[in-house]
N, C-alpha and C positions, 0 to 999 in steps of 0.2 A: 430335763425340765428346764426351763428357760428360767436365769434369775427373776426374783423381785426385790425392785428396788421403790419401797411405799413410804409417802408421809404420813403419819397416823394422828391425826388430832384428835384427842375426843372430846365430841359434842356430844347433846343431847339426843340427836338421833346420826346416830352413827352408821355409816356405810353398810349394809350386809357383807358385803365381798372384803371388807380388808380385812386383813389377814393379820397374825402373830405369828414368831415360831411356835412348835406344835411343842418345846420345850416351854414358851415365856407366853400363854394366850394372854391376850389383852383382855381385861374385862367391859361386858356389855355394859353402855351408860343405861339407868333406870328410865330414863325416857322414851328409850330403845325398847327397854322389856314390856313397858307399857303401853304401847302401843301397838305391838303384836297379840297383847293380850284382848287388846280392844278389837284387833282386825277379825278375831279366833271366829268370829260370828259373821261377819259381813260376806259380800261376794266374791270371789277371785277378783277382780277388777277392780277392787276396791284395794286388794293386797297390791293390785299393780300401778295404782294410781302412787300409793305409800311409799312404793319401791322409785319408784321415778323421781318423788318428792327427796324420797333420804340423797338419792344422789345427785341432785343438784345440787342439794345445800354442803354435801361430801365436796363440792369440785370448787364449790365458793371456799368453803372452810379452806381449801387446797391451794387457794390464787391468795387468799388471805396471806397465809404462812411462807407463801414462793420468795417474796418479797425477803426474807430474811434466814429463809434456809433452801437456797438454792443450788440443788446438787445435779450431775450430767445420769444422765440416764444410762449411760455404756458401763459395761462390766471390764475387768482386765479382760488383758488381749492375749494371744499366745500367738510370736510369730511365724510364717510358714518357714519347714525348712527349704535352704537351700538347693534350688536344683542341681543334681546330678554329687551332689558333698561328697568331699571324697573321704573314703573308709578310713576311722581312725583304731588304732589298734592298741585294746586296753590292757594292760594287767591287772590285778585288783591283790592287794595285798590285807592280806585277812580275809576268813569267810567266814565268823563267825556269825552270832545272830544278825548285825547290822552288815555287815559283809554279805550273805544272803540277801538281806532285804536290799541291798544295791544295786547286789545283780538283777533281782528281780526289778528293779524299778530301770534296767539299761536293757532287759528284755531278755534277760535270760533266768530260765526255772530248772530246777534237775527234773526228767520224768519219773523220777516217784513222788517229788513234791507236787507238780504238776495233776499228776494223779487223784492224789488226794484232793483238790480242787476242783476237779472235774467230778467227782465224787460225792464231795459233800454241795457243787450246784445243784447235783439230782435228787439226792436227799431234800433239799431246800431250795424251792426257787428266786428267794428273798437272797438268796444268798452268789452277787454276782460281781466276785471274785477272780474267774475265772475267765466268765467273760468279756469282765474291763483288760485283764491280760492280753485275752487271744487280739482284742481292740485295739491294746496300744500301738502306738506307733513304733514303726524300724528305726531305729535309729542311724541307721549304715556303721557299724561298730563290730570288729571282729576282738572275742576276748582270747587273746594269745598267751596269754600267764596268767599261772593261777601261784600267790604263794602264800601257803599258811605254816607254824611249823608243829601243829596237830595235823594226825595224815588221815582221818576222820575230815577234819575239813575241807583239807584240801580234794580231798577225794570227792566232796558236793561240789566243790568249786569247778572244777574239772568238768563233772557230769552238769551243774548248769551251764557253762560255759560252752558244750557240746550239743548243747538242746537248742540248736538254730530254727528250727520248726516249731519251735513251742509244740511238742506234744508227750503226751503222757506215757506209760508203760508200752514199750514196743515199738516206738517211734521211730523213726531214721534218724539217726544222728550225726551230724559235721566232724570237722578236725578237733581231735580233742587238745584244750590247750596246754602248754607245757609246763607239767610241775618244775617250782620252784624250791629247794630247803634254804634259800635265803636270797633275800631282798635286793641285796646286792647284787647278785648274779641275775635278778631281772632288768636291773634297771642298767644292766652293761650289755641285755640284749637288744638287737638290732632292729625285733620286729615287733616292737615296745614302744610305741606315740606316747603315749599317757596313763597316766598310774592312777587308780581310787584306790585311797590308803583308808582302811577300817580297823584299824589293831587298836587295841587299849591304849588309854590316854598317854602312857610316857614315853610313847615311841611317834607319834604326831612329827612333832618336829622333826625328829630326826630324819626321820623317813622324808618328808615332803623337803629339807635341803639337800639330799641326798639327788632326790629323784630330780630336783631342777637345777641342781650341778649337773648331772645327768643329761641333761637336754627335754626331759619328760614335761607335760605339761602334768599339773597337778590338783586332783583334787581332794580333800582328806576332811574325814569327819571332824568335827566340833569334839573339845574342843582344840584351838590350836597346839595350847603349850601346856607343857606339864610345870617347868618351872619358869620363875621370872628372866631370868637371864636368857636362855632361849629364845623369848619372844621375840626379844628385837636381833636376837641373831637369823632369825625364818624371814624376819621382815627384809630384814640387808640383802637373804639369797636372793627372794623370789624379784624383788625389784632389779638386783643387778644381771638376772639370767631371764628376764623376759619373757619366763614361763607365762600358760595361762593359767592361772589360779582361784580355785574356788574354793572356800570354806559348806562343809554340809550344813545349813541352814536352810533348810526348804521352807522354812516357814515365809522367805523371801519372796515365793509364787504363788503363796494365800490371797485369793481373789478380795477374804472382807477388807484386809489389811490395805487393799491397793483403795479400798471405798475410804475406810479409816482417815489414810492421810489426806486424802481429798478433805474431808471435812476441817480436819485438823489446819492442813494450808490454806482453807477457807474463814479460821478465825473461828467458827463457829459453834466452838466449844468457850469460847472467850479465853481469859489468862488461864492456862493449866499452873496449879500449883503441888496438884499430888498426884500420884500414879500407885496404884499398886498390883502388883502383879503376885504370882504365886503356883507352891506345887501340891498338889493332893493327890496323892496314893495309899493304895490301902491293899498290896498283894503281893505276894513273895516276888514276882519277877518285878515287880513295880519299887521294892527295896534291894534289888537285883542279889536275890536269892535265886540263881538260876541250877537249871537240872544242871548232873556232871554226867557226861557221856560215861557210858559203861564201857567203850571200849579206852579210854584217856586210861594212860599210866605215862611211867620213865619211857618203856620204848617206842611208845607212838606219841610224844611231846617233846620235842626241843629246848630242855629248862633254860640251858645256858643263855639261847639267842633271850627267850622270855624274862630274864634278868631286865634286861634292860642296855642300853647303851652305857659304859661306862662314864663318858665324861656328863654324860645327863644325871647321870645314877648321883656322882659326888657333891654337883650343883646340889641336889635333893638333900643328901646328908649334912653338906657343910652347914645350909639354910637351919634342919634342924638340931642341927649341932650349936650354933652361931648363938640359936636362942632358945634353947635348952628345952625343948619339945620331942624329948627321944620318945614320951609316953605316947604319942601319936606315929610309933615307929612300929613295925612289927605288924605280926607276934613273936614270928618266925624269923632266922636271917634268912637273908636276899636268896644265898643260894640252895636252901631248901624246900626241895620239892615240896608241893601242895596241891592237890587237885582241888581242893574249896579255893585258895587263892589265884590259877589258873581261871576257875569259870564265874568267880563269883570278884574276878579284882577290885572292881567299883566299891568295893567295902576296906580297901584300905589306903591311906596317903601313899603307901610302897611306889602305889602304877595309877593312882585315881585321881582326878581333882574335886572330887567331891559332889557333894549338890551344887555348888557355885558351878564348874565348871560343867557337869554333866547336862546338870538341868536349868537351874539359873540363866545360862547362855541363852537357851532360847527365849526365856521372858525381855531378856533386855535384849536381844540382839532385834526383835518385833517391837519394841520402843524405838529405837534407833531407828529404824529401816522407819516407820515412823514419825518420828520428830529428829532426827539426825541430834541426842542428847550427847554423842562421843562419851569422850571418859568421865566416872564422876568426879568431883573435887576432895569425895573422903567417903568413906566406906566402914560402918561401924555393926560389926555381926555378935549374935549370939546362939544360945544352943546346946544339942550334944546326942548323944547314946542313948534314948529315952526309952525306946521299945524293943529293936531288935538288939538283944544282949547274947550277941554269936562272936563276941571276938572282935567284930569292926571296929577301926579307928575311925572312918568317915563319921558326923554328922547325920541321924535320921531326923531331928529335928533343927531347922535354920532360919533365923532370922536375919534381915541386912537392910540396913540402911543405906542410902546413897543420896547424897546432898550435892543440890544443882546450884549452888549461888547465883551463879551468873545468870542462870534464867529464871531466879525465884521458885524451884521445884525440887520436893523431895520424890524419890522414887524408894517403897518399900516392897520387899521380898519376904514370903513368908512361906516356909514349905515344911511338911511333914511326910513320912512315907504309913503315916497309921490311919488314915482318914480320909475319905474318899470326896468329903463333901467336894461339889463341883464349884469352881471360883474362878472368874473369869478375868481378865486384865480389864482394870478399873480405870481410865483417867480423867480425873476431876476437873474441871472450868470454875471458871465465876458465873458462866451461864448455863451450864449443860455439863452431863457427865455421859461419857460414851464405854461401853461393856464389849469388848472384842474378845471374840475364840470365832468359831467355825461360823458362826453370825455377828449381826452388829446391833447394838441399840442404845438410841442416844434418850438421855431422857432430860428435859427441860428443869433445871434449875427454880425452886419460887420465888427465890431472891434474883433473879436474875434481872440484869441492869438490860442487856441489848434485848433480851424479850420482855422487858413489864408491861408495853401497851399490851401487847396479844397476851399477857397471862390475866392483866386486869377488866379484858374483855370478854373472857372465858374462852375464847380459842384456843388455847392451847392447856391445857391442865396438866401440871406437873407431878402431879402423881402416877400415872403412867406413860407406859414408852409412848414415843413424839415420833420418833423415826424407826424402822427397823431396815435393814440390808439381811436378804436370806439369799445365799448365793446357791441355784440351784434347789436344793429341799432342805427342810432343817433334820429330819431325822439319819442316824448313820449307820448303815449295813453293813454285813460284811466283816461284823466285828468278833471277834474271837477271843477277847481277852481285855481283861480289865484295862491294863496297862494299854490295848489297843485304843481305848475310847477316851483317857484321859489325852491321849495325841491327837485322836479325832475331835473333842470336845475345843481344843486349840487350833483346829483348821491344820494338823501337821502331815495326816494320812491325805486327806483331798481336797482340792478347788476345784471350783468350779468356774468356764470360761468358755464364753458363748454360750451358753447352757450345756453344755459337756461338761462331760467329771473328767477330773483329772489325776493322778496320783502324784502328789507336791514334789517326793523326791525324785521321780519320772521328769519334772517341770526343770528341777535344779540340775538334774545332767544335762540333760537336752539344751539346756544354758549354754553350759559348761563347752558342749561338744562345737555349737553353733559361736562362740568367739574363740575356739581355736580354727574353725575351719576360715572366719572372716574375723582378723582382729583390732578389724578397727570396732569392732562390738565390745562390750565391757562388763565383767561377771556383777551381777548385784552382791554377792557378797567376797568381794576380792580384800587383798591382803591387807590393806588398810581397815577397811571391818573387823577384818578379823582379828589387825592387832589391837584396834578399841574393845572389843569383843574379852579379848585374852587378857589384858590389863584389868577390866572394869572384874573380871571373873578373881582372878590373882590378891586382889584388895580385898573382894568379901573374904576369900580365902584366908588371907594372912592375918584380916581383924579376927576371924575367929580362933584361928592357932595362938596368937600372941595375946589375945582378949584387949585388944586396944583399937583406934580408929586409926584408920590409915587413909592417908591423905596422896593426893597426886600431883605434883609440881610441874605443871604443865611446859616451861620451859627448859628446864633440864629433862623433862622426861621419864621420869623416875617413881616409883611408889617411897615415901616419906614416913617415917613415926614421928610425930611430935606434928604439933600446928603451923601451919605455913606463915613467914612475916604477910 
């Protein structure tokens, strides 16, 4: 379906045909209802005389408001690939759930997952899954390693990585590619281009300087770094080895997002002084309560590598040692096995960064991409253990402050995992406040300074939306799970571009692939992002471990206690 991109004014007699998301309907103005009411009796020609009339006065009201919110009609782009690219050849370290979901979005499914997709489209025709798959585009990408060190995963790894035909049960299947029991030993084989690293947060860095000592181009999920010290040592590798490097932020190929900043670069919100942004979940995988495989024990899991990196490991401890935070330690020591700990890590500081880093990243890193806000100037959190009482040290409740001096703006973060209600990223003007997820909608300020003529003339009424951006359709299919719709509700599962759907983490490889193949191209969310990304994450983080406000001294470089001269 082809976007739409409409200005909505409401008058008295309002357009028939414009439109709302089927999420946010705009209401009918009472002049509108009343003269439908009137027409209920008269001749068809009389309805059509009415309908002619509404939209004239719809294309004046239109040239009215052009003058002062004047936006391009084109949707993002996605560009062609390269003819003839030549085959880059992947390894993927990790295949758990997000390990999965990357294969799948680089074009490979196992055929019994596959299966079940083709399965539940005939069950459901609303349901096209399966068919966006068989659609996507080739990438030219052979996956040659697979390394997990559960042999359950790797074993899906393996079989998606074999399913070159995309098909289901029975299918013909390719070279299957070659397990890995450790990381290392892929990234010192030969027929190894490029690594996607998907493993729990405390092995991020390590892995991605590893791999671009290595010579690997790299890309690795959000977020960067598990502890502070770290960060700026991933930053040192990847710039002094030339890798190409991508941080996973798909949200960087969200079509409203590319509408968003056009507005934004257009002033047209007027002075932004607040933002708020946020997380709402409300379901065991959503507080990452996830299932444990029935077959995971001691001898189909690797505890030791699962530890962790030692010299990361002491950074972690000294940190909580330094400032006496062991109560955020645990339950367990390090080297005892846990299968809750193994699948469910994100519940503890051990391997996690929390909601700051898990979830948080993506609110601000779609601010940023955005407004380019970099790091903040101080970071003041609060919080704690509110609902899920299973043992976690992480945070199900969190709040953060982040204060922009220099640009006059606070930016707040509020997230829960007990409450579903849906909350969209907010950013406030002097003249207009604009609501970004999977759609967009600005709505006119009645103070507003740059609109009072058109608000005093009744063009534009500020009580409802003024603008909407619906990229593609507003409603979302296809969805399976709670936790799938809160990522959809934020534009994270699809764009849409050209009027085609896309699948965003699909967008963020196919980046990825197309500036190693040509590099004078340049990843949207490369190392620099990432380390503002990993800092700005690090600060909500440590105000809420130390219950203080942590500040950023922008010249030295550094996260700070105490207030800057």
């Amino acid at each position: 379906m082809a976007s739409e991109d409409q200005i909505l004014p409401e008058d008295k007699d309002k357009n028939k045909d414009t439109k709302a998301s089927d999420k946010n309907p705009l209401p009918e103005s009472q002049g509108r209802r009343d003269a439908i009411k009137a027409l209920a009796t008269i001749p068809v020609l009389g309805a059509l005389a009415y309908g002619v009339y509404s939209k004239q006065k719809h294309d004046r009201t239109l040239r009215d408001v052009s003058d002062v919110f004047n936006l391009s009609k084109d949707s993002a782009t996605i560009a062609e690939l390269q003819p003839n690219g030549k085959l880059i050849r992947i390894g993927i370290i990790g295949c758990g759930i997000r390990g999965k979901q990357l294969l799948r979005a680089a074009g490979f499914v196992s055929p019994k997952t596959l299966q079940e997709l083709i399965d539940d489209s005939k069950e459901d025709k609303k349901d096209t899954r399966y068919v966006d798959f068989k659609a996507q585009e080739n990438l030219n990408i052979a996956i040659t390693g697979v390394c997990d060190i559960f042999d359950t995963f790797a074993e899906e790894g393996i079989a998606a990585g074999s399913n070159i035909n995309r098909e289901g049960n029975g299918g013909t299947l390719g070279p299957a590619p070659k397990r890995y029991h450790h990381y290392q030993e892929m990234l010192a084989a030969d027929d190894i281009d490029a690594v996607i690293i998907a493993t729990p947060d405390h092995w991020h860095s390590t892995m991605a300087m590893d791999a671009a000592k290595a010579g690997k181009h790299v890309y690795v999920e959000k977020p960067l770094s598990w502890t502070v010290p770290e960060t700026y040592m991933v930053r040192e590798v990847i710039k002094n080895t030339g890798v190409v490097f991508q941080l996973g932020h798909q949200g960087r190929q969200v079509d409203s997002y590319h509408k968003a900043k056009e507005i934004i670069d257009k002033d047209l919100l007027g002075p932004i002084s607040l933002i708020e942004v946020c997380t709402n979940r409300n379901d065991p995988n959503g507080a990452w309560v996830y299932n444990i495989d029935p077959t995971a024990n001691p001898q189909t899991i690797d505890w030791k590598q699962f530890e962790g990196n030692q010299e990361r490991v002491k950074e972690y401890t000294d940190y909580m040692t330094k400032y006496k935070l062991e109560k955020y330690v645990g339950p367990d020591e390090r080297s005892k096995f846990s299968l809750e700990r193994f699948f469910r890590w994100r519940c503890w500081w051990d391997y996690s960064t929390g909601l700051s880093g898990d979830l948080l990243t993506h609110e601000y890193d779609a601010i940023n991409q955005l407004m380019g806000v970099g790091i903040p100037h101080s970071a003041t959190s609060s919080g704690g253990v509110y609902f899920f009482k299973d043992g976690r040290t992480v945070p199900d409740v969190l709040q953060t402050t982040f204060e922009f001096p220099e640009t006059n703006m606070t930016m707040l973060y509020s997230a829960t995992l007990a409450n579903a209600r849906n909350r969209g990223k907010v950013i406030m003007g002097h003249d207009a406040s604009m609501e970004v997820g999977d759609t967009l909608t600005v709505k006119i300020d009645p103070f507003s300074t740059r609109y009072k003529e058109k608000l005093e003339k009744g063009i534009i009424k500020p009580d409802v939306p003024f603008y909407t951006y619906v990229p593609g359709k507003s409603n979302v299919d296809a969805i399976t799970s709670a936790t799938e719709m809160y990522f959809a509700q934020r534009g994270l599962l699809y764009s849409y571009l050209g009027g085609k759907r896309y699948d965003t983490t699909f967008l963020h490889i196919r980046e990825w692939l197309e500036c190693i193949r040509d590099t004078n191209k340049k990843t949207s969310c490369g190392i620099d992002a990432a380390f503002e990304e990993a800092i700005t994450a690090h600060m909500g983080t440590r105000a809420y471990l130390e219950g203080r406000t942590m500040y950023w001294d922008k010249d030295k470089e550094e996260i700070v206690r105490g207030e800057l001269n």
